[in-house]
ZAMARGU-4260 file (C-alpha; in steps of 0.2 Angstrom, whole numbers, plus 5000, padded with zeros to 4 digits):
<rodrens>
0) 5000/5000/5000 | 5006/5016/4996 | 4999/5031/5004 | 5005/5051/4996 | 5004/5063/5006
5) 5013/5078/5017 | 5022/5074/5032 | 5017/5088/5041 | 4999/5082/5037 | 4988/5078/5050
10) 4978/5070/5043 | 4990/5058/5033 | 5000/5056/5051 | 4982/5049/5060 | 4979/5036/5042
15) 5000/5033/5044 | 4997/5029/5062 | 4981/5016/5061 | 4986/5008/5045 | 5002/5002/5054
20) 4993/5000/5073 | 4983/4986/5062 | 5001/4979/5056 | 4999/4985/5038 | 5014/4990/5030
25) 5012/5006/5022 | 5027/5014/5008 | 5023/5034/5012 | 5027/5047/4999 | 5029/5064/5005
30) 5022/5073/4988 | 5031/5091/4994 | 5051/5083/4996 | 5047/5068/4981 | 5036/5079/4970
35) 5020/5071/4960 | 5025/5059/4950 | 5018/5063/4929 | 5010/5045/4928 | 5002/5047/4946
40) 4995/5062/4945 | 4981/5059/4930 | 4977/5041/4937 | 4972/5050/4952 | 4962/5065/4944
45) 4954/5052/4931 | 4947/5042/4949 | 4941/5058/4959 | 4940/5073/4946 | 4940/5088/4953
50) 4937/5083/4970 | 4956/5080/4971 | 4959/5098/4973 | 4957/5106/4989 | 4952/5124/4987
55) 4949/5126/5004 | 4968/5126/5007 | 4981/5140/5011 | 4990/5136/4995 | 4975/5138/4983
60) 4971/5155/4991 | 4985/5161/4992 | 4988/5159/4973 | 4974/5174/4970 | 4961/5174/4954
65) 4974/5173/4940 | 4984/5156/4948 | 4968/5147/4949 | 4962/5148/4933 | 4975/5136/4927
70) 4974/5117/4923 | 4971/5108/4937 | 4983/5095/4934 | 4996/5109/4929 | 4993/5118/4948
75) 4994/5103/4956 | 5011/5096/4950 | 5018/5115/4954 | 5009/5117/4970 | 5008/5098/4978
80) 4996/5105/4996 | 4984/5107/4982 | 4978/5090/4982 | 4967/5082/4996 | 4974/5070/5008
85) 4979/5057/5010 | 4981/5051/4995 | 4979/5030/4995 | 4983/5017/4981 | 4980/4998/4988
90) 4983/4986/4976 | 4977/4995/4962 | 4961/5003/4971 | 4961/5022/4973 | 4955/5030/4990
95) 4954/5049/4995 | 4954/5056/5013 | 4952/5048/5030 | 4935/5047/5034 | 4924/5037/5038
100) 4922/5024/5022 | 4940/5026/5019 | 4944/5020/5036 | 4932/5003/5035 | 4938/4997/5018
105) 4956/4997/5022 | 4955/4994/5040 | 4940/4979/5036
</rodrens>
């Protein structure tokens, strides 16, 4: 299982933490200090559209009027907080966030 991420994420650090508290090994990928992979990045905005981009966060307002209108697969490669997290691949099968139907599927 491979879950993307920020470090400094909350969030990701509370998935991080019950993934492996139930023995699940996990490979993190810090998407700030690795960067978003090209072949990554579509798979996951083909899965989730644009609810993959969080425009609730610092960084997107922060960028002001002109920086938003941009591709969305273009702002999120240059600007990797854009994204909602945690980002998780399990074999193949794509999961966003940490709520609560996230948390049952891979912690079933």
């Amino acid at each position: 299982m491979k879950l993307y991420g920020l470090k400094n994420c909350d969030t990701c650090r509370r998935a991080l933490k019950s993934l492996s508290e139930r023995g699940i090994e996990v490979a993190f990928v810090d998407l700030r200090a690795e960067g978003v992979s090209k072949s990554i990045l579509p798979r996951f905005y083909a899965a989730f559209g644009d609810e993959l981009l969080n425009r609730r966060s610092t960084t997107w307002r922060n960028l002001g009027v002109d920086g938003r209108s941009g591709d969305p697969l273009t702002l999120m490669a240059a600007h990797p907080a854009l994204m909602k997290r945690p980002l998780i691949d399990r074999a193949g099968q794509l999961h966003l966030g940490w709520g609560r139907e996230v948390r049952s599927a891979l912690l079933a």
